[in-house]
C-alpha positions as a LaTeX table, in Angstrom:
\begin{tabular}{lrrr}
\hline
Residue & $x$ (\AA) & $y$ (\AA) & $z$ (\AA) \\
\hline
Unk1 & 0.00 & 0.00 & 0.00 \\
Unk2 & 2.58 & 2.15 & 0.58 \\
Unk3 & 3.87 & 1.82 & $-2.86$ \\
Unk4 & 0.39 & 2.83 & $-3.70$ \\
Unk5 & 0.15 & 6.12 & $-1.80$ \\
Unk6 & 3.63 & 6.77 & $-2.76$ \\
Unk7 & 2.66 & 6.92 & $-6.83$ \\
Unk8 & $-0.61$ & 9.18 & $-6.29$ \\
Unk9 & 1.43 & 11.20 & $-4.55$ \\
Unk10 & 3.63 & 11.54 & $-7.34$ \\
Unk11 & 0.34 & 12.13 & $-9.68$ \\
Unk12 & $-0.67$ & 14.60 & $-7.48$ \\
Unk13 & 2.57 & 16.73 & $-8.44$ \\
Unk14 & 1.79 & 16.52 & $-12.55$ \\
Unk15 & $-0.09$ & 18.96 & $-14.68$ \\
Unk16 & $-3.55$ & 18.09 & $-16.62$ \\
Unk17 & $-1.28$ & 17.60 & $-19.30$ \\
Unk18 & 1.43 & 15.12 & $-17.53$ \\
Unk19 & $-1.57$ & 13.34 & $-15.80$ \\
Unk20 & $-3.11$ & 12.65 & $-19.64$ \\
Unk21 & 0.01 & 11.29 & $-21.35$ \\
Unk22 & 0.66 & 9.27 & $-18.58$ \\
Unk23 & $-3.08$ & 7.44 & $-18.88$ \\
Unk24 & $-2.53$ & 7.01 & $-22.50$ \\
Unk25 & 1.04 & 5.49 & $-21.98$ \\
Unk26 & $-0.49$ & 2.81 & $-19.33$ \\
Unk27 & $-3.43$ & 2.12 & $-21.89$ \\
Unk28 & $-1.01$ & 1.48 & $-24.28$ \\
Unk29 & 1.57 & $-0.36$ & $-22.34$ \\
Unk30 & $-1.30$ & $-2.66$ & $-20.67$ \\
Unk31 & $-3.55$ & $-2.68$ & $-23.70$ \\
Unk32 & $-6.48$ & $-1.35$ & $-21.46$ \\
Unk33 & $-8.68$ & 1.70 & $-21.64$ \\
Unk34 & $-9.21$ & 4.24 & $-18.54$ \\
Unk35 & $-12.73$ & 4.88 & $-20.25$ \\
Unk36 & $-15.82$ & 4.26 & $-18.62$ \\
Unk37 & $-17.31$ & 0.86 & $-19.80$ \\
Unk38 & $-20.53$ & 1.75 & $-22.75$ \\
Unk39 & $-22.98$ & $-0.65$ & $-22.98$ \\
Unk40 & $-22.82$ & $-1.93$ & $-26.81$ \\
Unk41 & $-25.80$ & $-1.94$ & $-28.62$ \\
Unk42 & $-26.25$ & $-5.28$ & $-30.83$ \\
Unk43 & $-27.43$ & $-4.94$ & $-34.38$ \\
Unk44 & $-30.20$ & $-7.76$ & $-35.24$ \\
Unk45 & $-28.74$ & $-10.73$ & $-36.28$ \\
Unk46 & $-31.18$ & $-10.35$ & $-39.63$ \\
Unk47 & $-29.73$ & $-7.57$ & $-40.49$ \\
Unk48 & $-26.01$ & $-9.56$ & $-41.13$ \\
Unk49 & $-24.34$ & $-6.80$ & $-43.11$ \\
Unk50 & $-22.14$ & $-3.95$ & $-41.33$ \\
Unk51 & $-23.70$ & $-0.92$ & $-41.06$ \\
Unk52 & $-23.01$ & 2.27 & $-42.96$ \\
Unk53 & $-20.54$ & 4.62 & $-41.63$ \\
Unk54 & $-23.29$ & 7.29 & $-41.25$ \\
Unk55 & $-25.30$ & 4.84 & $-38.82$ \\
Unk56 & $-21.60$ & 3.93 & $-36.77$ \\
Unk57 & $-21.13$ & 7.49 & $-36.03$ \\
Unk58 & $-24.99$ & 8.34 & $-35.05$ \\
Unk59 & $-24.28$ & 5.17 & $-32.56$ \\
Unk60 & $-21.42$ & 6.27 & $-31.42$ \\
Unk61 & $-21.90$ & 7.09 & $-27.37$ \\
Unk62 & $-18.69$ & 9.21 & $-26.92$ \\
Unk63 & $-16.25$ & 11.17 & $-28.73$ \\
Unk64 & $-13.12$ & 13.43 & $-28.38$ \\
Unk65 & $-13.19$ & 16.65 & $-29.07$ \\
Unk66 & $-10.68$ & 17.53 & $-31.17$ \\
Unk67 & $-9.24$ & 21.21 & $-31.74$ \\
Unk68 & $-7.84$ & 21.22 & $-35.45$ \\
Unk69 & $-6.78$ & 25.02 & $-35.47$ \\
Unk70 & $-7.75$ & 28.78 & $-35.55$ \\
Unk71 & $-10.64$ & 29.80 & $-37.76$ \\
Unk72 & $-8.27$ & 33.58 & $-37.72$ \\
Unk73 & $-5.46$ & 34.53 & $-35.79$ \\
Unk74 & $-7.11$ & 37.24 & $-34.34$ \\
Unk75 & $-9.38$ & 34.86 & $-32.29$ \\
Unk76 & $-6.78$ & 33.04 & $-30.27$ \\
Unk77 & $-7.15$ & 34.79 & $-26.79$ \\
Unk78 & $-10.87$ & 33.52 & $-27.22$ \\
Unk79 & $-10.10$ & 29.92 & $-28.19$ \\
Unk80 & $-7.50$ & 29.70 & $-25.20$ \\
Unk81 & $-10.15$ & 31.13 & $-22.57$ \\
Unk82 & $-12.26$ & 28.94 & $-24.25$ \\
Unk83 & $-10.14$ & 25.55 & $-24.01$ \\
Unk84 & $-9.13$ & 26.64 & $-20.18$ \\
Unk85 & $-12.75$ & 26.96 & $-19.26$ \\
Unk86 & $-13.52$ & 23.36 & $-21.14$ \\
Unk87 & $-10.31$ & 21.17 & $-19.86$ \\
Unk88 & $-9.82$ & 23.02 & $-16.75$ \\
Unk89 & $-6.30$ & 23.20 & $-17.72$ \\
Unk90 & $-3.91$ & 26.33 & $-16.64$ \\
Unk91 & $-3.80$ & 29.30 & $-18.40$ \\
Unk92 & 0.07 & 28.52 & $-19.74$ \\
Unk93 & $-1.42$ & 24.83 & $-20.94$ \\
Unk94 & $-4.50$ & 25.64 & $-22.62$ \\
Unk95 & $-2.22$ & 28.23 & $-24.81$ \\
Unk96 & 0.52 & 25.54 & $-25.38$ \\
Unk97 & $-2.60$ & 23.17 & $-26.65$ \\
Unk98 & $-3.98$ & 25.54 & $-28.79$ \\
Unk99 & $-0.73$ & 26.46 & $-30.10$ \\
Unk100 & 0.42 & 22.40 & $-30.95$ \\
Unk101 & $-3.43$ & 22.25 & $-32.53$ \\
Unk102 & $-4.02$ & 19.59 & $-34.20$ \\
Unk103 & $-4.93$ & 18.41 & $-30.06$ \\
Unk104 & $-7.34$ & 16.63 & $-28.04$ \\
Unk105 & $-9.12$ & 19.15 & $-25.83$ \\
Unk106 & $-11.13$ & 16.76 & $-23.97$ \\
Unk107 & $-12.06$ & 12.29 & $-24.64$ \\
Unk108 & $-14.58$ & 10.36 & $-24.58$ \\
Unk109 & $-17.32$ & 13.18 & $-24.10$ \\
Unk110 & $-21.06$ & 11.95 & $-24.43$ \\
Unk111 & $-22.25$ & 12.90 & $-27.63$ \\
Unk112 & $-24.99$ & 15.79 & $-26.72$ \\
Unk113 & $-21.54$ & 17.12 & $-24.28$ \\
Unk114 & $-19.27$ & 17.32 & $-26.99$ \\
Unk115 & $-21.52$ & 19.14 & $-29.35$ \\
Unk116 & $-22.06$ & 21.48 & $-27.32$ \\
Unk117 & $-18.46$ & 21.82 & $-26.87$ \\
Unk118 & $-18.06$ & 22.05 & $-30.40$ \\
Unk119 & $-20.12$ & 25.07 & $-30.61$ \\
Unk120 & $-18.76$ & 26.46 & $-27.79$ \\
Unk121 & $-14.91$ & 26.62 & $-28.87$ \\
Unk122 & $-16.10$ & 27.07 & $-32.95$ \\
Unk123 & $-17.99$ & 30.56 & $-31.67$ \\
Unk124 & $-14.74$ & 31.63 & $-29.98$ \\
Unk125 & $-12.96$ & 31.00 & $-33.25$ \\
Unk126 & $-11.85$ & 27.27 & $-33.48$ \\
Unk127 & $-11.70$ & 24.42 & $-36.18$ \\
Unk128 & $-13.35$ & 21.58 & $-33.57$ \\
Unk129 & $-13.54$ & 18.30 & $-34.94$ \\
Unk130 & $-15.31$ & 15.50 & $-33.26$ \\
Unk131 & $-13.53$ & 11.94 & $-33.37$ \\
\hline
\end{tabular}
């Protein structure tokens, strides 16, 4: 346990940033996902085929919001106030994420969540894509 203690300790002492990078290096590592379990939804067996991509991404239960860039230069102040607000994320980090854009802002976001994220950060000037 005191192993245990000893590492979230550690955690504590990393940024938003630091702490997100280090989840996706376990996942990877372990071949697990930190995401919270989604109940599947089975097609009919009649139906046999795949289905469409349009019908995969209207099922899809979560997504990552995804900033691509600035819609104008001049609206960068707003997208970084913007992405602090969103990823709770320091003033210093949001700017360093919206300056290494293509970046995720925030994963695995329930779909009504991360549209309305979308609109939020594409009104202060942002390319948002949802993945």
């Amino acid at each position: 346990m005191a192993k245990i203690n000893d590492l979230i300790e550690q955690i504590k002492g990393l940024t938003v940033v630091e702490v997100s990078e280090l989840v996706k290096a376990l996942e990877e590592e372990f071949g697990v996902s930190a995401a919270a379990p989604v109940a599947a939804v089975a097609a009919p067996a009649a139906a046999g085929a795949a289905a469409p991509a349009a019908e995969e991404a209207e099922a899809k239960a979560a997504y990552n919001v995804v900033l691509k860039g600035l819609k104008a230069a001049d609206k960068k102040v707003a997208v970084i106030k913007a992405v602090k607000e969103i990823s709770g994320l320091g003033l210093g980090e949001a700017k360093a994420l919206v300056e290494g854009a293509p970046k995720t802002v925030k994963e695995n976001v329930p779909t009504e969540e991360a549209k309305e994220l979308q609109k939020k950060l594409e009104e202060a000037g942002a390319d948002v894509e949802l993945a």
